[in-house]
C-alpha positions in Angstrom: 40.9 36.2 -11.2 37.6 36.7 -13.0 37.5 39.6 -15.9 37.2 42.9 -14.5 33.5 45.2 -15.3 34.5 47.5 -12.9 35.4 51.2 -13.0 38.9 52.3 -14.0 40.4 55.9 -13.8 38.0 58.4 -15.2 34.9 56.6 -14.2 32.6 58.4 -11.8 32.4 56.9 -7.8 32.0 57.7 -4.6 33.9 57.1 -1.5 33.3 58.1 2.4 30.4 59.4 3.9 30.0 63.1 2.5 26.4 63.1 0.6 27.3 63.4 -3.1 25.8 63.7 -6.7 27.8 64.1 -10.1 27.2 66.8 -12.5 25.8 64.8 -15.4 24.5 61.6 -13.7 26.8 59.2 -12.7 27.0 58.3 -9.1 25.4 58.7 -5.8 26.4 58.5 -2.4 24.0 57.5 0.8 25.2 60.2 3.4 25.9 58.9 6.9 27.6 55.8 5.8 30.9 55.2 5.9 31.3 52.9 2.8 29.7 54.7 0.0 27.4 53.5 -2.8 29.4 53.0 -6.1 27.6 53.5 -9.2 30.1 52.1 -12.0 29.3 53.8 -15.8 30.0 51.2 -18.2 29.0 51.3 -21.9 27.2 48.5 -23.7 26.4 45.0 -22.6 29.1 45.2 -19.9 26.4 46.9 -17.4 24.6 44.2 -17.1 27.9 42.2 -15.5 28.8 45.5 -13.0 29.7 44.0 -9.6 27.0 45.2 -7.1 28.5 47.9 -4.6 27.8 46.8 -0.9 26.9 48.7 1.6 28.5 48.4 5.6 28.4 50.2 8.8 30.8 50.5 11.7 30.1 47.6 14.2 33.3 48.4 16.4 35.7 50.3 16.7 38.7 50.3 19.2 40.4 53.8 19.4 43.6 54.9 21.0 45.5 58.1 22.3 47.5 58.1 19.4 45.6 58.6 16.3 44.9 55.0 15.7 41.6 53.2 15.6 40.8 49.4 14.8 37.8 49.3 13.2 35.7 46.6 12.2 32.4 46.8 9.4 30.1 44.2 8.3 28.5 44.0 4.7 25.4 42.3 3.7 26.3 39.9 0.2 23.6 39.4 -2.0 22.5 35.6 -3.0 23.9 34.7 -6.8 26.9 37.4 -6.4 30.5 36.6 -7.6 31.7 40.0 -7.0 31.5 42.8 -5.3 33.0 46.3 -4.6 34.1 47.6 -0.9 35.6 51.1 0.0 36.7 51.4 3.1 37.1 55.1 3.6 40.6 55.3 6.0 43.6 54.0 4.8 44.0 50.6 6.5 47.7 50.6 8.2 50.3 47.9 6.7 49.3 44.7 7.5 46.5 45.1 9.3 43.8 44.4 6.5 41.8 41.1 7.1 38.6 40.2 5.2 36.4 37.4 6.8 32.9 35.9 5.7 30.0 33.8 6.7 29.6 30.6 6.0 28.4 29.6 2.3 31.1 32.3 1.0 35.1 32.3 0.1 36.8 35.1 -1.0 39.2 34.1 -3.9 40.7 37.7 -4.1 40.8 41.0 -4.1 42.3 44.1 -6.4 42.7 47.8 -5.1 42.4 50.2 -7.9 42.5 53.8 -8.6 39.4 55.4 -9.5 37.8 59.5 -10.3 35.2 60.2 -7.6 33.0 63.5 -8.1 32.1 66.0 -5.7 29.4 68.2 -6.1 30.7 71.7 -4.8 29.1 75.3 -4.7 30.8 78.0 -6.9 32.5 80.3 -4.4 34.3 82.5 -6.9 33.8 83.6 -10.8 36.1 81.2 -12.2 33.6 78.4 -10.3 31.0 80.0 -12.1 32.2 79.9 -15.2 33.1 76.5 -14.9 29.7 75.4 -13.7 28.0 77.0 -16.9 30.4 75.5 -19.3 28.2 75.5 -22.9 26.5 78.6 -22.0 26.8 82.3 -23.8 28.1 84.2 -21.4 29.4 87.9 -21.3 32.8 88.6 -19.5 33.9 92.1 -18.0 37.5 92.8 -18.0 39.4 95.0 -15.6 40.4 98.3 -17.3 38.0 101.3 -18.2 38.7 101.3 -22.1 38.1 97.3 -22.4 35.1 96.3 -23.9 33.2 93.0 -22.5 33.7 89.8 -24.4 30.6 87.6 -25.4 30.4 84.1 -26.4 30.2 80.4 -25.6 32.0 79.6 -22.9 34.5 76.0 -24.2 36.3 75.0 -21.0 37.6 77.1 -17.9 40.9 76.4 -16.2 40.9 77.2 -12.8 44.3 78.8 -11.1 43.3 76.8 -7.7 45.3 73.9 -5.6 43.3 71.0 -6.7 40.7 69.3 -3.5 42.6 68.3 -0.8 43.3 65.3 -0.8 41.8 63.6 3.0 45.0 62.2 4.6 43.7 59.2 6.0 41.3 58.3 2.8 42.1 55.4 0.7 43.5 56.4 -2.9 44.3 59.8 -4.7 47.9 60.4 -3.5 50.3 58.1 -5.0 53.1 59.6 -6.2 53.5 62.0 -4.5 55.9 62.5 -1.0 55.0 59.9 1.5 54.0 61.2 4.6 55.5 61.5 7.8 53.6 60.8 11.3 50.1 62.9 11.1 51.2 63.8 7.7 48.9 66.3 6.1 50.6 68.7 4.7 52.8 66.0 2.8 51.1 64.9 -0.4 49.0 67.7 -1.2 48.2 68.0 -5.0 49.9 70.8 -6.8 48.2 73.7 -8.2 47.0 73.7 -11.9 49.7 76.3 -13.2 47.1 77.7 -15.7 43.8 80.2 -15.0 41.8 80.2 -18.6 38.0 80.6 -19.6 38.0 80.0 -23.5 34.8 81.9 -25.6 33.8 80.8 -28.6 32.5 83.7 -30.0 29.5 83.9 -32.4 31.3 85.2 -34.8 34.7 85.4 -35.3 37.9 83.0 -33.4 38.4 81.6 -29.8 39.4 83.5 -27.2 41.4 82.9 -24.4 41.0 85.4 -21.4 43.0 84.8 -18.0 40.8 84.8 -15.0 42.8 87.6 -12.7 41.4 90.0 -15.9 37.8 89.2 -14.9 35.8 91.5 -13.3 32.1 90.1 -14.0 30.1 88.1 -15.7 26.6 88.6 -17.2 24.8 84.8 -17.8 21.7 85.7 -19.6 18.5 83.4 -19.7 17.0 81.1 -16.7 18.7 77.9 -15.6 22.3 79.3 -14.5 24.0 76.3 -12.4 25.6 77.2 -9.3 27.2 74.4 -8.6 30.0 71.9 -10.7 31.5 68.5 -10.1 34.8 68.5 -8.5 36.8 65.2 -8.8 39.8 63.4 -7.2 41.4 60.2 -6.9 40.0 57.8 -4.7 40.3 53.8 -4.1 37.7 50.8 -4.9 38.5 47.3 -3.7 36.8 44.8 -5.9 36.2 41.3 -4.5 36.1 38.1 -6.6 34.1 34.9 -4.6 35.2 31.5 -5.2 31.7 30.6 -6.2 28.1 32.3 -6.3 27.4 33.0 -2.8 24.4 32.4 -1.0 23.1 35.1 1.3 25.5 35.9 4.1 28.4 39.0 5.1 31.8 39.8 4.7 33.4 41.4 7.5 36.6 43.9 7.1 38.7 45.2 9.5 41.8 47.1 9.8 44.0 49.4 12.0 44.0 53.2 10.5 44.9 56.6 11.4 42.7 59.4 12.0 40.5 59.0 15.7 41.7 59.1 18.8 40.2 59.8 22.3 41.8 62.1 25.0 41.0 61.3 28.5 40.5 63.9 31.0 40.4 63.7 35.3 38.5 65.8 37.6 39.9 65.5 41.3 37.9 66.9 43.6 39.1 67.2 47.2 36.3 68.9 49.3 35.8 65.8 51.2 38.8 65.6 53.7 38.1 61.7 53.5 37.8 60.8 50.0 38.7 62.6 46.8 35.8 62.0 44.0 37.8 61.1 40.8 35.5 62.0 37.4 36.8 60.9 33.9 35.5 61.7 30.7 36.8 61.0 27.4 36.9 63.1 24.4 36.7 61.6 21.1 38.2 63.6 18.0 36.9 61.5 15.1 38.5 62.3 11.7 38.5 59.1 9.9 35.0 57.9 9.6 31.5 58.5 10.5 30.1 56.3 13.1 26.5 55.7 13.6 25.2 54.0 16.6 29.0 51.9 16.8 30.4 49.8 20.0 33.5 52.0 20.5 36.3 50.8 23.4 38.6 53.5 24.4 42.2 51.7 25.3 45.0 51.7 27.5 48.2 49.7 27.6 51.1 48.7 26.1 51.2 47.3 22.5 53.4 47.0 20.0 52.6 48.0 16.8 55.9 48.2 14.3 54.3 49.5 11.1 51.6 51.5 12.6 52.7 54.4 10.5 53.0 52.9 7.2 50.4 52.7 4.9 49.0 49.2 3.3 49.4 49.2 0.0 45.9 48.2 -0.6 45.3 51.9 0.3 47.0 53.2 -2.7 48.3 55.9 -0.8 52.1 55.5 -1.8 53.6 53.8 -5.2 55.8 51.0 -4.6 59.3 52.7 -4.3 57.4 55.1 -1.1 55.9 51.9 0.3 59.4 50.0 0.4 61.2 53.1 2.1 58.4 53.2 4.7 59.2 49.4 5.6 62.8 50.6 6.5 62.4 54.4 8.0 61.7 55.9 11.1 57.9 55.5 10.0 57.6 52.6 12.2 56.8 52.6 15.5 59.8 51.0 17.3 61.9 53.5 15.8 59.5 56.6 17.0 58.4 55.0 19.9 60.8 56.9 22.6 59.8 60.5 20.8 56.0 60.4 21.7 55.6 61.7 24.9 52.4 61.5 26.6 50.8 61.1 23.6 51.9 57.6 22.9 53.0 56.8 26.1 51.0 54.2 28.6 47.8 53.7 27.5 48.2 54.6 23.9 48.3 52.4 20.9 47.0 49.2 20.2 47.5 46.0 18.2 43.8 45.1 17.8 42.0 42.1 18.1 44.6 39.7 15.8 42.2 41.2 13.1 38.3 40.3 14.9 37.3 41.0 18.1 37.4 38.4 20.6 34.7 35.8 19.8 34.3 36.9 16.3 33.5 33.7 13.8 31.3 32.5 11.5 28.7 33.2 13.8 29.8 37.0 13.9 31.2 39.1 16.8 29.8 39.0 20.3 27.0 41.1 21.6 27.6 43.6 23.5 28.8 43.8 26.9 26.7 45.1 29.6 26.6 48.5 29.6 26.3 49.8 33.3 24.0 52.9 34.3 26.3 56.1 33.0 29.1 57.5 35.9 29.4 53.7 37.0 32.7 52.9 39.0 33.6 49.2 37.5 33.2 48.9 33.6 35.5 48.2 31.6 36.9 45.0 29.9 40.5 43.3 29.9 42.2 41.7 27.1 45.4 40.1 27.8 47.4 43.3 28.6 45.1 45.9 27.8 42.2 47.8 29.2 38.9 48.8 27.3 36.9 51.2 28.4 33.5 50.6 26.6 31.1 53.1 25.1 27.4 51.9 23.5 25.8 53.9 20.8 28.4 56.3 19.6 26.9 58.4 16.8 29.9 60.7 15.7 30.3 62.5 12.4 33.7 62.5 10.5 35.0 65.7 11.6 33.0 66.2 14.5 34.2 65.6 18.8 32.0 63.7 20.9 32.4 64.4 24.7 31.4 61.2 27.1 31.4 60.4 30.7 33.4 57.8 31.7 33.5 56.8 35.4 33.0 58.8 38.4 34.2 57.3 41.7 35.5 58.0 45.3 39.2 57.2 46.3 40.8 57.1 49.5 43.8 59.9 49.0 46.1 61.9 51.3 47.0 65.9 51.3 50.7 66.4 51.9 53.8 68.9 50.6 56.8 67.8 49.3 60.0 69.7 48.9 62.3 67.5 46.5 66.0 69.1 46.3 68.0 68.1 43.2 71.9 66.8 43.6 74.0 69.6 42.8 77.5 68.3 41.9 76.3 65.9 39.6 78.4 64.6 36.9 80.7 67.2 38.1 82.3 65.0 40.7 83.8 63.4 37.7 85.7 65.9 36.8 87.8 68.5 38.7 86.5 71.9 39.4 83.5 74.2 40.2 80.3 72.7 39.3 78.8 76.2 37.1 76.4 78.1 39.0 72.5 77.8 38.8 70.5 80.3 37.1 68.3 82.4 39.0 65.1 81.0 37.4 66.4 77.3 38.4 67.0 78.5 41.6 63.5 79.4 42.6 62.3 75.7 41.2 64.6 74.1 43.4 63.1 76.3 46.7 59.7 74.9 45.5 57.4 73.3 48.1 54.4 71.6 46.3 51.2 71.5 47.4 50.8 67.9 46.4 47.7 64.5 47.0 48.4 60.9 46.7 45.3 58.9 45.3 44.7 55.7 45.5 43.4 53.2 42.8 40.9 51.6 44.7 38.7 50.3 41.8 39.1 47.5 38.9 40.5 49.7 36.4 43.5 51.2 35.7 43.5 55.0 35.1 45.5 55.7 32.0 47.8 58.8 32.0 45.9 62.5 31.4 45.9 66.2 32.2 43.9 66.2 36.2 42.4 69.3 36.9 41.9 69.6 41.1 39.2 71.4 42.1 37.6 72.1 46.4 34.7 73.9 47.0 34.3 74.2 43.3 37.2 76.2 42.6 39.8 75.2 40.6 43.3 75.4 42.7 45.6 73.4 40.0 46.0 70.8 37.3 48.9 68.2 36.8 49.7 65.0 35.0 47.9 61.6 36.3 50.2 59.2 35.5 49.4 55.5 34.8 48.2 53.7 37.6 47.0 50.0 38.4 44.5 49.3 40.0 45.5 48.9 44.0 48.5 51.2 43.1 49.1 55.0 44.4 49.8 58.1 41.9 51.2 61.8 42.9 49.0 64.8 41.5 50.8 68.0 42.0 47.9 70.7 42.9 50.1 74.1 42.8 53.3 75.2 44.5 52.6 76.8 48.3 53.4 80.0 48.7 53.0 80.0 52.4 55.6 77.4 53.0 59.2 78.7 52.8 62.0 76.4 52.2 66.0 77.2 52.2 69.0 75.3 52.2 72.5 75.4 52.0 75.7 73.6 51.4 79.3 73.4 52.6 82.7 71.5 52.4 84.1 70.9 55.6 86.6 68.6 54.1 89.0 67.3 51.6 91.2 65.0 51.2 93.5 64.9 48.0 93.9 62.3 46.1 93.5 59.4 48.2 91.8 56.9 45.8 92.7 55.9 42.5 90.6 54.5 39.8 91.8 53.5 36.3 94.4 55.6 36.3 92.5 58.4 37.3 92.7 60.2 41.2 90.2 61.3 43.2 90.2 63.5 46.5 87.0 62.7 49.1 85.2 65.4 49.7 83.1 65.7 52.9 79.8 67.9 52.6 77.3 69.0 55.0 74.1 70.3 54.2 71.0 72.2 56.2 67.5 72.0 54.8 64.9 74.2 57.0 61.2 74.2 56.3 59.0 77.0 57.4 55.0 76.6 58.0 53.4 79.9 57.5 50.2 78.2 57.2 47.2 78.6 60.0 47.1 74.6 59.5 49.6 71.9 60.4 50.9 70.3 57.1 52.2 66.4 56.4 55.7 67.7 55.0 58.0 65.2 52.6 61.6 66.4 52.1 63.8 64.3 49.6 67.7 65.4 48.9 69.1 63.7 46.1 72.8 63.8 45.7 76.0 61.8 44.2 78.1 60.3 46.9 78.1 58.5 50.0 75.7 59.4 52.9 77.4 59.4 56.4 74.6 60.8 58.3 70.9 62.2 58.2 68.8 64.1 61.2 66.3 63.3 62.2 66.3 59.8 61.2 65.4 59.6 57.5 64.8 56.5 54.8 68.3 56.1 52.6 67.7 54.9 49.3 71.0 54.0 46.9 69.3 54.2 43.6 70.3 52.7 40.3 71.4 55.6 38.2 75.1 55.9 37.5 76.2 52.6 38.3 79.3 52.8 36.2 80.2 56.3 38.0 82.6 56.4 41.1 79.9 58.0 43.3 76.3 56.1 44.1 73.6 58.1 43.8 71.9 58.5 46.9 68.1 59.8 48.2 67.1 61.0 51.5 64.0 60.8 52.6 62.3 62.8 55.7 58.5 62.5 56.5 57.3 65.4 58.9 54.5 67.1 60.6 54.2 70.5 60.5 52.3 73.0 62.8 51.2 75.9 61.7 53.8 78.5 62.1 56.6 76.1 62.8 60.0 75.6 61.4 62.1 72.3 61.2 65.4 71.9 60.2 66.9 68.7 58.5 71.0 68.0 57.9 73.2 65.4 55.9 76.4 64.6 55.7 77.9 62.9 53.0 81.3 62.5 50.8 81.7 62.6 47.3 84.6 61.4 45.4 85.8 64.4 43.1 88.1 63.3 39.9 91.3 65.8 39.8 
């Protein structure tokens, strides 16, 4: 590795996007870009070897539902350099950090190092003030009638304040401190300077030293008061050593991060009795970094991505002792992945490109794909498993949500109600006695009748899983869960539960028969249960009606004829588990009854 000119701790630069200046010239910042411009201050004849800062922008970026975006950015490396400084501003994601270059350049390597970057900020209280005039006479008011003001020069200022927050998805400026856990933000916070001091040196006589909760108010006489002061914090440079002068060309960087995710949205409108028009949008909430005019693919499917959650260490975001304990905790993803929800469910993450898009080389990544005229049906790209919704032009700033159209479409669909009535012995039939009874609340659920359509995915894509809000006549009437669908594949959307359809049923033993089997040492009596289901239309419209009866045990019978299904749960148990299925048609104001019969082995 060549000998290092760059900064070290307590040199001035700038990472991110936010437009900055230092208080006593030492670094700018070009706002809008991502990878900031690093002004190193060296001393002597090493500033004329400082490694030029290089600028990049956001090419691509691939974001997922759960926090995670893969980005890639491109740098322009001038002719004659041997090295260079890059600052990504996320945190890259453990192993996920790959540097390529055009050709006519090698990288021989690259060092990660901790650096002070200044922020200008405005003086929002007195203490700010004071700090911001540090050098000036000043006169201080003290709280107390009999106190007399204090004049002098003001020497330093303290300030009793938790030091900048630290951004949690930056590189740099929180090792050593507790590693985070998942969306981690309030972990790592800097602590609060236990001190609040101004110190006056007075014209005549000694120093004093006045504690800012006993200031009142400040008199700064003369012109040129400063308003503002240079904040600093810790922040991350990489500095990149080339194998030998380069010629003109790029280096490209790209890495998985936290910090941006999108968060689809359906619109199911049903005011057609034919066709259902299906609108998605997709909201982008962009915390990590500022994108200006980027490619951006929103993704769906299944990846896996085991260290997701744990931070490279090229990010300087956790010493070495934090970085090992992350390789081994629940931090990764195959440990967490089952506690996620919908968040992280189908559709969510994503294990990027194997570090470049597809067809990025030497010759640099593809153009981009077509982009059809905005609420097209049929765009979107595949690779291997997943799906990539594509977006042109995205011009987000960090902190800011972008809201974008995604497809808008008509699907064939059917209107229908569905009554499903849960077993109720249960694991009970294990065990003898009386199954406990049902609360009240849970009672009413099971009575439920839902209002309920059945889309089908009738165009290329799949439609990953988000909230669907069903509107007719341009009133909402409900909104549900779309689940993950394939394209040729059918998906329920609950729409509300109908009041006007009344469902009861009851339950009876008509028989039982003790201990005629044995199992393992254990007996069993068969008991024989009948069961009544009645559905009532109170609707001026005939209804399609689905009733499904789940239950533990052994059906005998079922009228009218209905579809039997032994399903898979609770194959170890001495009962099957067992679904009845009745379709229907409803007239308006009629009632249908449906019966069972089954028996259940019960454990004495």
């Amino acid at each position: 590795m060549k000998g290092s000119q760059s900064s070290r701790e307590g040199a001035p630069a700038a990472l991110g996007s936010d437009s900055a200046e230092s208080h006593k010239g030492g670094f700018a910042m070009r706002g809008g870009l991502v990878w900031a411009m690093l002004t190193i201050l060296l001393a002597g004849p090493a500033l004329a070897e400082q490694a030029p800062a290089l600028d990049s922008q956001i090419e691509r970026v691939a974001l997922f539902k759960n926090g995670l975006g893969f980005f890639q950015r491109q740098a322009e490396v001038p002719a004659g350099a041997e090295r260079v400084l890059l600052s990504p501003f996320a945190a890259p994601c453990h192993g996920t950090l790959w540097v390529t270059w055009s050709e006519g350049l090698e990288l021989e390597a690259m060092v990660a190092r901790e650096v002070t970057v200044a922020k200008e900020r405005q003086a929002a209280s007195l203490g700010e003030l004071l700090k911001a005039n540090v050098g000036r006479q000043v006169t201080v008011w003290l709280l107390g009638e009999q106190r007399e003001p204090v004049s002098g020069k003001i020497l330093s200022v303290v300030l009793e304040r938790e030091l900048a927050q630290t951004d949690p998805y930056a590189m740099g400026g929180v090792r050593g401190t507790p590693a985070r856990g998942y969306y981690g933000p309030e972990y790592g916070r800097p602590p609060s300077v236990p001190a609040a001091l101004v110190l006056l040196q007075r014209d005549t006589g000694p120093v004093v030293g006045i504690e800012l909760g006993q200031v009142k108010g400040v008199e700064l006489p003369g012109e040129g008061v400063v308003t503002t002061f240079a904040d600093t914090s810790k922040g991350a440079e990489l500095e990149a050593d080339l194998r030998q002068p380069a010629k003109q060309g790029w280096l490209r960087v790209s890495y998985l991060a936290n910090g941006a995710t999108w968060a689809p949205s359906y619109l199911i409108d049903i005011s057609d009795p034919n066709e259902a028009r299906l609108v998605a949008n997709a909201v982008i909430v962009n915390d990590a970094e500022p994108l200006q005019g980027a490619h951006v693919d929103l993704v769906t499917g299944f990846p896996n991505l085991l260290f997701a959650q744990v931070w490279s260490p090229m990010g300087l975001k956790e010493d070495m002792a934090q970085f090992l304990w992350s390789l081994t905790s629940e931090r990764t993803e195959e440990s967490r992945r089952r506690r996620l929800g919908v968040v992280t469910q189908q559709g969510v993450a994503y294990g990027g490109y194997g570090g470049a898009y597809p067809g990025a080389g030497p010759a640099g990544p593809p153009g981009p794909a077509p982009m059809a005229p905005a609420w097209a049906t049929e765009v979107g790209t595949t690779v291997e498993d997943l799906f990539l919704y594509p977006l042109e032009k995205v011009t987000l700033g960090k902190g800011e949500r972008g809201y974008y159209p995604i497809f808008d479409t008509r699907v064939p669909y059917e209107e229908f109600y569905r009554w499903d009535i849960p077993d109720f012995i249960g694991a009970q039939a294990d065990r003898y006695g009386r199954p406990p009874d049902r609360p009240e609340q849970e009672q009413e659920e099971v009575l439920a009748v839902w209002h309920s359509l059945r889309l089908t995915n009738a165009t290329r894509l799949p439609w990953t899983t988000a909230p669907a809000e069903t509107v007719k006549q341009g009133q909402i009437i409900g909104q549900d869960v779309l689940g993950y669908t394939a394209p040729g594949a059918k998906v329920t959307v609950k729409i509300t539960q109908a009041a006007s359809v009344k469902a009861e049923q009851e339950e009876a033993e008509t028989q039982r028969e003790r201990g005629v089997v044995e199992y393992y040492d254990w007996h069993y009596d068969r008991v024989t249960v009948e069961g009544v289901l009645r559905v009532h239309n109170y609707q001026e419209k005939g209804i399609s009606l689905e009733v499904a009866k789940h239950l533990r045990g052994e059906v005998l019978e079922a009228n009218p004829q209905a579809e039997v299904v032994r399903t898979v749960r609770g194959l170890r148990a001495a009962n099957p588990d067992s679904t009845i299925t009745w379709k229907a048609s409803l007239e308006a104001g009629a009632e249908q009854e449906f019966t069972y019969k089954y028996q259940v082995l019960v454990r004495q």
